[in-house]
C-alpha positions in Angstrom: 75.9 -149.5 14.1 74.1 -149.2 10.8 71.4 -146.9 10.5 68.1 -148.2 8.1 65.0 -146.3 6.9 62.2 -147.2 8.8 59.4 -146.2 6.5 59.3 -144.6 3.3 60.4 -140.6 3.0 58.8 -138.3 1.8 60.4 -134.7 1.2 57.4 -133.0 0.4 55.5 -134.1 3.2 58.3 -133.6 5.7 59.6 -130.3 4.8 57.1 -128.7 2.3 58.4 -126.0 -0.2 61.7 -125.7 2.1 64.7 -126.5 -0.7 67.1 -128.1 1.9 65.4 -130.9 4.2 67.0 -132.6 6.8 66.2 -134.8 10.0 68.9 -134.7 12.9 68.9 -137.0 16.1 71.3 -138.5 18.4 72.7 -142.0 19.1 74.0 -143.5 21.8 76.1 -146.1 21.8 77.6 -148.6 25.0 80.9 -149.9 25.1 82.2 -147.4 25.2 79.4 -145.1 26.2 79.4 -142.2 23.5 76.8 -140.0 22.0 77.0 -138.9 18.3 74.9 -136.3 16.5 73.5 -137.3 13.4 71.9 -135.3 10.2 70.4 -136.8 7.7 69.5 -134.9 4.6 66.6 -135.9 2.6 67.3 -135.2 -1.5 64.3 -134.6 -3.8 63.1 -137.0 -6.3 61.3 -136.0 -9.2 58.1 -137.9 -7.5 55.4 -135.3 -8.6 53.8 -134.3 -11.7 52.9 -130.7 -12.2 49.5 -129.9 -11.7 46.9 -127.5 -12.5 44.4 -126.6 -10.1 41.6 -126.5 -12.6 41.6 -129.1 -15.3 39.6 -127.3 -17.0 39.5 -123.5 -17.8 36.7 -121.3 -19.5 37.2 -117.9 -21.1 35.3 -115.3 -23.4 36.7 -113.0 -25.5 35.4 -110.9 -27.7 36.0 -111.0 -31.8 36.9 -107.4 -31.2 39.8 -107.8 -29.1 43.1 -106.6 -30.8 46.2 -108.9 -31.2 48.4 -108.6 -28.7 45.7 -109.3 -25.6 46.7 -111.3 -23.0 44.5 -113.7 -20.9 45.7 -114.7 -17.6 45.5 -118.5 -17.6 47.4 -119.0 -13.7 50.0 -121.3 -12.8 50.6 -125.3 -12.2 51.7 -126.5 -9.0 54.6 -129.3 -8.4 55.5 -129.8 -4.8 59.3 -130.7 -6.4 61.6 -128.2 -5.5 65.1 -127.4 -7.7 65.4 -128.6 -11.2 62.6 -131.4 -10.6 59.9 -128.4 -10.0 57.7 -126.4 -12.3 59.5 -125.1 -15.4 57.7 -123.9 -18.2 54.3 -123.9 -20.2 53.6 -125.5 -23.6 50.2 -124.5 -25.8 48.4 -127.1 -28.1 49.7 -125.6 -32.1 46.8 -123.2 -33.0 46.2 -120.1 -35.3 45.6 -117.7 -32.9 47.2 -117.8 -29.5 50.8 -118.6 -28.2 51.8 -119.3 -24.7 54.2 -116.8 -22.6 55.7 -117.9 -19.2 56.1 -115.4 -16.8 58.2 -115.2 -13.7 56.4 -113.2 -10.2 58.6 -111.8 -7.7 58.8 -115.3 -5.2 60.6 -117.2 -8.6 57.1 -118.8 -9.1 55.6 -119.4 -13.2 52.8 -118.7 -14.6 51.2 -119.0 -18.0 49.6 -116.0 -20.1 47.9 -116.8 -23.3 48.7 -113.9 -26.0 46.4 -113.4 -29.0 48.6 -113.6 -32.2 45.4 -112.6 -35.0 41.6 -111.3 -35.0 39.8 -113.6 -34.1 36.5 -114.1 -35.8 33.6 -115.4 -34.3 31.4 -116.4 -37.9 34.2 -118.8 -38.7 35.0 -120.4 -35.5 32.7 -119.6 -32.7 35.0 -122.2 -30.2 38.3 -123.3 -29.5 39.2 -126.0 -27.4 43.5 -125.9 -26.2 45.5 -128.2 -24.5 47.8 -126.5 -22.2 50.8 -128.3 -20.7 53.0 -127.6 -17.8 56.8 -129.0 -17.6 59.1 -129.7 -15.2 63.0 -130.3 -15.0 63.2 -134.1 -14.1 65.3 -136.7 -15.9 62.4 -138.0 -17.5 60.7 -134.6 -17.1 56.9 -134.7 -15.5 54.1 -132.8 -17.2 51.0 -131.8 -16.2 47.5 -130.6 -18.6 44.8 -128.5 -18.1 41.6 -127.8 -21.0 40.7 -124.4 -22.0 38.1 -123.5 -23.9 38.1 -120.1 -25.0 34.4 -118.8 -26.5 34.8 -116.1 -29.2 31.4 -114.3 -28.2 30.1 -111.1 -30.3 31.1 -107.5 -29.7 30.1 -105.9 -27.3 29.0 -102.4 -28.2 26.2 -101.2 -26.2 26.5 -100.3 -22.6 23.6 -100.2 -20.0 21.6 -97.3 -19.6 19.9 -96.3 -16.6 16.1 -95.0 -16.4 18.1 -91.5 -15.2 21.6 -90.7 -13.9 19.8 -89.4 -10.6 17.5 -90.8 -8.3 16.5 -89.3 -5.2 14.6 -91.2 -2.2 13.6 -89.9 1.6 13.5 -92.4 4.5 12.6 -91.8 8.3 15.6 -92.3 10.7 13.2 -95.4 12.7 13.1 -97.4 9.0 14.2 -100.9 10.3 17.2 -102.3 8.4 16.0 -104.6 6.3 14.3 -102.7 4.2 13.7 -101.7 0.8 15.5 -98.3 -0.4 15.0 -98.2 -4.1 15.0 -100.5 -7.1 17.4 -98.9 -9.6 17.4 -100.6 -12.8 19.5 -100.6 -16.5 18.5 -102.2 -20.1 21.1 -103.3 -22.5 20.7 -103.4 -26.2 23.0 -106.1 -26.7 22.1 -110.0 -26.0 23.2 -113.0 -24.4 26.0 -112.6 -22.1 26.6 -108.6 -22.9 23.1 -107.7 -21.8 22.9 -109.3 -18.7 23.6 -106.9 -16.6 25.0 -106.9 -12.5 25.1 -103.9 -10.0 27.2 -103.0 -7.8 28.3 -99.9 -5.4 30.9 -98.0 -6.8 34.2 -96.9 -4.2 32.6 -95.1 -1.3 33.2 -94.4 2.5 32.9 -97.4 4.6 30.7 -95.7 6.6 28.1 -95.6 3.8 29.1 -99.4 2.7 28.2 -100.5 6.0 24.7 -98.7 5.8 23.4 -100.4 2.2 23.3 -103.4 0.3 22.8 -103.7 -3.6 21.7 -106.9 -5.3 23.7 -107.6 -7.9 21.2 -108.9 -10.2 17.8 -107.2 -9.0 19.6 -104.1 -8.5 17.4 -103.5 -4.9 18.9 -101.8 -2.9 18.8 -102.4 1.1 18.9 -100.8 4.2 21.8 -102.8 6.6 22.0 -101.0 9.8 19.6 -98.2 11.9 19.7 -94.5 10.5 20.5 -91.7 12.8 19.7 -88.3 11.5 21.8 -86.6 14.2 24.4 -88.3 12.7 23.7 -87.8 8.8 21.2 -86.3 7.6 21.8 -87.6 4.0 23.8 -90.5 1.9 24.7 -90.3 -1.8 25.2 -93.8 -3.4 27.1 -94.3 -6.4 25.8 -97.2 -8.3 27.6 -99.0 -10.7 25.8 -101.7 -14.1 28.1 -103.7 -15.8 27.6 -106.5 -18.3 28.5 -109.5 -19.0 31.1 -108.0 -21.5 32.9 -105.4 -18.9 31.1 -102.3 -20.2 29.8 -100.4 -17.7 27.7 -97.2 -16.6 26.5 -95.5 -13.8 23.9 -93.4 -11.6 24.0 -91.5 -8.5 20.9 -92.4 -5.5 20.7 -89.5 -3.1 19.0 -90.9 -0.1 17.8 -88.0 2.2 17.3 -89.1 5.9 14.0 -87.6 7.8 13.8 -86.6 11.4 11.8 -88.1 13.4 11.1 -87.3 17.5 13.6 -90.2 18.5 15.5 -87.9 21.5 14.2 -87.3 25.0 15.3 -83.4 25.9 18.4 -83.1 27.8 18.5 -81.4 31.2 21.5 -79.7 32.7 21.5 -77.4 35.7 24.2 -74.7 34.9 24.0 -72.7 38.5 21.5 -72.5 41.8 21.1 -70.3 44.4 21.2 -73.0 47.1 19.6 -71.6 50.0 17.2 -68.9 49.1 16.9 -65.9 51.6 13.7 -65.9 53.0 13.1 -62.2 51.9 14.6 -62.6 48.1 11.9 -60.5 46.2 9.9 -62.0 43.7 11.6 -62.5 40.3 14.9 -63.6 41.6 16.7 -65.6 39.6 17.2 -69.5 41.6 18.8 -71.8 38.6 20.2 -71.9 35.2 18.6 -74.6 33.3 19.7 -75.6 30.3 17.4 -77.8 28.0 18.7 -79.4 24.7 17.1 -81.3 22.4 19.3 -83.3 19.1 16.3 -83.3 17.0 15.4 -80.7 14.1 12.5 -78.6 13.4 9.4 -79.3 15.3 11.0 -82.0 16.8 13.5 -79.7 18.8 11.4 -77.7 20.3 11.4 -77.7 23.8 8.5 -76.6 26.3 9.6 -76.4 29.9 7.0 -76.7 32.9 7.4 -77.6 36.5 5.2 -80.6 37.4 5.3 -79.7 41.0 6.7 -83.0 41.9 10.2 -83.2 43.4 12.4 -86.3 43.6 12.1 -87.9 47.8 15.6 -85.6 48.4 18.1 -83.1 46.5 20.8 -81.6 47.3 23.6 -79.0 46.3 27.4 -78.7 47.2 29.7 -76.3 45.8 33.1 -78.3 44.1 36.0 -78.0 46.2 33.9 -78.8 49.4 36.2 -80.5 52.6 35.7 -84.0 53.0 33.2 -85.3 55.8 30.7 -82.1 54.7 27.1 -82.5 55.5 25.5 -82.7 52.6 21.5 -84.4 53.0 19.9 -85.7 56.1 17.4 -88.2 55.3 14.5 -89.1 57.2 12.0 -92.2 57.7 9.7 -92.9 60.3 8.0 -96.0 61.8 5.2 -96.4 63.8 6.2 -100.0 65.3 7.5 -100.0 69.1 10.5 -101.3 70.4 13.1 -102.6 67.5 10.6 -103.1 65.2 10.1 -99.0 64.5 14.2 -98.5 65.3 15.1 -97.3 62.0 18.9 -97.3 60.3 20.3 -96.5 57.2 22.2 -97.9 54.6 23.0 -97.0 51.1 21.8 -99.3 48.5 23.4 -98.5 45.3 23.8 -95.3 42.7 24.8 -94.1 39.4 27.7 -95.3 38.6 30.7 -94.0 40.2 29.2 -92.4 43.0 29.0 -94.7 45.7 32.5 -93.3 46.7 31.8 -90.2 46.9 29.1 -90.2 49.8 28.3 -92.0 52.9 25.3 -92.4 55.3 25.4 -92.2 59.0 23.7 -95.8 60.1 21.9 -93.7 62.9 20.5 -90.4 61.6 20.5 -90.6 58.2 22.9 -87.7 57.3 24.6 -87.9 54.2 28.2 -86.9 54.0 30.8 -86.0 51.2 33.8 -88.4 52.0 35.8 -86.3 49.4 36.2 -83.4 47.6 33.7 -83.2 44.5 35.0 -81.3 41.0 32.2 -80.0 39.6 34.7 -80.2 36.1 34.1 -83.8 36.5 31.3 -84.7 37.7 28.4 -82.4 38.0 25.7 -84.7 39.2 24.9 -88.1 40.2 22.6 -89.9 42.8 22.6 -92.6 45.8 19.7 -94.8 46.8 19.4 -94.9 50.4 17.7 -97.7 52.4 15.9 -97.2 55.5 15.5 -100.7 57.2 14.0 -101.5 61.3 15.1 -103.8 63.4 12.2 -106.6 63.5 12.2 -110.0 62.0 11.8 -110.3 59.2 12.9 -106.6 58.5 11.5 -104.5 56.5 12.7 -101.3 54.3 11.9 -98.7 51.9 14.4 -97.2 49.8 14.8 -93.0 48.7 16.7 -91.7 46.4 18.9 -88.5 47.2 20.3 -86.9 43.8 23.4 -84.4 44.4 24.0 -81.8 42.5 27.3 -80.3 42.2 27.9 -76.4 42.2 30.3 -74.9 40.0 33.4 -72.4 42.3 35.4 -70.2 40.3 38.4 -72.1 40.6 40.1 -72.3 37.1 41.4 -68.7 35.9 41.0 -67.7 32.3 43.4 -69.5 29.9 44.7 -67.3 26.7 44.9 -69.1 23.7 46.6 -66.3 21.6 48.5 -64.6 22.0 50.5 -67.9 22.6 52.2 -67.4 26.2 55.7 -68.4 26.7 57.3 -71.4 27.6 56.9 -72.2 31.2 54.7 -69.6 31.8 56.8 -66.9 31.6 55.7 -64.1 29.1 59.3 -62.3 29.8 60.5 -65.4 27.8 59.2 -64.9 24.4 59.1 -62.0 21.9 55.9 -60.1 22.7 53.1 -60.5 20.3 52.6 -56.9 18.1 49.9 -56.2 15.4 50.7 -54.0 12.2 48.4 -50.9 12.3 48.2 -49.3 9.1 49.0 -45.0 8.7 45.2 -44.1 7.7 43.2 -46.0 10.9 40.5 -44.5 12.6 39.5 -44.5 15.8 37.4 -47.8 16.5 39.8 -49.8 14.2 40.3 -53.0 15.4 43.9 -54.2 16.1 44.0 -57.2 17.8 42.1 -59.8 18.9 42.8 -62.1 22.7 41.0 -65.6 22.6 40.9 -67.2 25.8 38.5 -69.9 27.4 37.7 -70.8 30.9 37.2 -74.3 32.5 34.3 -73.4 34.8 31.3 -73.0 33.8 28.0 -70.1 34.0 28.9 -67.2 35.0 32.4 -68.1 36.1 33.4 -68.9 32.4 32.1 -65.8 30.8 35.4 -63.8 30.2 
C-alpha cells in the first residue's frame, strides 16, 4: 500500500506562483474493495536562484541631476514562493548611489537606485555596479545583474523649430501614402542631447489615425483617404525631443481642399401623378430636390431634362391597399405559336423591394402586395423579365422604378410646450409666459415648436 514518487516534482512547474500546491487522486484497493481519497501536498525547495531579466542594464544621467534622483532599475524574478522567494536588493559599495527596495501593490520587489552626491562627469565619466538580488533560503540564493550608468553632459539647449506654425493645403483625392510636410528642429547641444526624435503630441484618435510622423526624419505622412465633407481641416501638434528629455514644439495646420468627388443627389419630394389633360401650362408636376455635398463651384448644381425616361415609372400614394395595380408592363414578340407567347417574371431589385411588388406571369401588371410607407421607404425598383416559350428561351429584362407618394397621415407633433403625460394636456400645469407691464402690441410672447413626419407640403406647419 505504499505510495512512491514516480518522477521528480517540481512545484514551480506544476503549480506556478500558486503558494499552496497540491495533487489529489484516488486509490482503490481489493480485499476488501475500498476507495480512498488522497492529497498530496507538494512543499517548496529553495531550488531557484533569483534572476534578473537583463544581465545587463544601461543608464544616462546627466552631471546636473540633483541628489536625491531616483533611477528605476526593475525587479529579479525567483519562481520560489514563501521565505525561499525574492527578498531584497544589495548595490556594489560606491560613492554615489545606494539601493532602495520597494514593495508594489501584488507584495512584488523592486530595486530603485537613489543618487547620494553630484555627480561629475570630468572626474568619472563611467561607472560600472554590481547589483545583487537575495532570497530567503537556508543557504540563501542570489542573483546579479551589470549596470553601467554613463554620467553624460548637461543638457541645456532644447530644439528649436524653423517656426512654431506651419500651414499646408492638400486635395481630399491625395492617396495615403503621401508626403504632408517635413517639419524639422536643430539642437545646440551634441552627442546624445542633440539628436533629436518627433513625435505627435495627445490628439483625437480621429486625427492619429489620419497621420504618421517619422520619428527621426520628422516626415510626416498621410495614412488613410481625406474627406472634406467630413473635415475640412486638421491641426497637428508636433512634439522634438532629445536625447536628454528636453523637448519643444510646433503646431502644422493642414487645410483640406475640395475637390468634385460627389455625384448630385436626387430626391422627388411630391408629383402630380396623373396630369389632367387640360392643366394649363405652367403647372407645377413635381418637387425635385437636388443636393450636392461638395463646396463652392463644386456644389453647384445645373438641372436639365435629357428627354430620356427609364423603360417604366410609376407612382403610389403611402398607405395604398394591398393587391393595388400599380405598372403594367408590356413586351411583344413577333415569333408564332409558343415561341412569341410571352410571360413575366421578376428578376431581382434594390434591396428590400422584392417584397413589396409582384408580377402577374400573364399580363405583366405589377401589383403592391402590401401597404407602402412613404416614411420608410420612398423609392426603390424591380427588374422585370419578359421570357417566350421556345427552346432555348429567350428574354429581355425592364426595369420598373416605384416611387412612393407622400399622404398626410402623421398630424403635427408639438415639441414645446411639452404635452402631458399620456397625452392628456388636462394633466399638467398649463405652460404661461411672463409679459412685462410696458409691451406693445407686436411683442412677442411665446413661441410653439412642433415638427411633422410627412414630408412637402404636408409637413409645412
Amino acid at each position: 500500500g505504499n505510495l512512491y514518487v514516480n518522477e521528480r516534482l517540481d512545484r514551480e512547474e506544476m503549480c506556478g506562483e500558486v503558494a499552496s500546491c497540491s495533487v489529489s487522486f484516488e486509490v482503490l484497493v481489493q480485499n476488501p474493495l475500498n476507495i480512498f481519497h488522497v492529497e498530496v501536498t507538494i512543499q517548496d525547495v529553495n531550488d531557484n536562484e533569483p534572476h534578473f531579466i537583463k544581465d545587463n542594464m544601461y543608464f544616462e544621467i546627466t552631471e546636473s541631476t540633483s541628489p536625491g534622483a531616483r533611477i528605476l532599475v526593475g525587479m529579479a524574478e525567483d519562481p520560489d514562493v514563501g521565505s525561499n522567494s525574492l527578498q531584497g536588493y544589495e548595490l556594489e559599495a560606491n560613492r554615489y548611489f545606494a539601493v532602495e527596495v520597494k514593495e508594489s501593490e501584488d507584495g512584488s520587489k523592486f530595486a530603485e537606485l537613489v543618487l547620494q552626491r553630484a555627480l561629475d562627469r570630468e572626474s568619472e565619466q563611467s561607472l560600472r555596479l554590481v547589483l545583487t538580488a537575495l532570497d530567503g533560503g537556508d543557504p540563501p540564493r542570489s542573483g546579479t545583474a551589470q549596470l553601467r550608468i554613463n554620467v553624460t553632459d548637461a543638457n541645456d539647449n532644447p530644439p528649436v523649430f524653423v517656426q512654431d506654425r506651419f500651414h499646408v493645403s492638400l486635395r481630399e483625392d491625395v492617396p495615403p501614402g503621401s508626403t504632408v510636410l517635413n517639419v524639422s528642429a536643430t539642437d545646440a547641444d551634441a552627442g546624445t542631447n542633440a539628436r533629436i526624435s518627433y513625435d505627435f503630441e495627445k490628439m483625437p484618435a480621429k486625427v492619429l489615425q489620419k497621420f504618421v510622423v517619422d520619428a527621426e526624419s520628422g516626415s510626416i505622412t498621410l495614412q488613410e483617404a481625406l474627406d472634406f465633407e467630413d473635415t475640412r481641416g486638421y491641426t497637428l501638434l508636433i512634439e522634438a525631443k532629445d536625447g536628454g528629455g528636453l523637448a519643444t514644439h510646433c503646431k502644422v495646420e493642414v487645410e483640406v481642399l475640395d475637390v468634385n468627388d460627389n455625384a448630385p443627389e436626387i430626391s422627388l419630394l411630391s408629383v402630380s401623378n396623373p396630369v389632367p389633360e387640360d392643366a394649363p401650362s405652367g403647372t407645377v408636376v413635381a418637387l425635385v430636390n437636388v443636393n450636392d455635398p461638395d463646396s463652392g463651384e463644386n456644389g453647384q448644381v445645373w438641372c436639365e431634362l435629357s428627354g430620356e425616361a427609364p423603360l417604366y415609372s410609376a407612382y403610389v400614394p403611402e398607405n395604398n391597399a394591398a393587391g393595388t395595380a400599380v405598372v403594367r408592363v408590356q413586351a411583344r414578340d413577333p415569333d408564332a405559336g409558343a415561341n412569341g407567347r410571352v410571360s413575366y417574371w421578376l428578376a431581382g431589385g434594390s434591396e428590400g423591394a422584392a417584397p413589396l411588388v409582384l408580377v402577374d406571369e400573364q399580363s405583366g401588371a405589377v401589383y403592391a402586395q402590401r401597404s407602402l410607407d412613404y416614411e420608410q421607404c420612398r423609392e426603390f425598383s424591380v427588374a422585370v423579365r419578359a421570357q417566350d416559350g421556345g427552346q432555348p428561351a429567350r428574354s429581355s429584362t425592364a426595369t420598373v422604378r416605384i416611387f412612393v407618394l407622400d399622404v398626410n397621415d402623421n398630424v403635427p407633433r408639438v415639441l414645446w410646450p411639452a404635452a402631458a403625460a399620456g397625452g392628456d394636456p388636462a394633466a399638467a400645469p398649463a405652460p404661461f409666459e411672463m409679459v412685462p407691464r410696458s409691451a406693445e402690441a407686436g411683442y412677442l410672447v411665446a413661441k410653439v415648436v412642433a415638427v411633422d413626419a410627412d414630408a412637402g407640403r404636408n409637413a409645412w406647419l
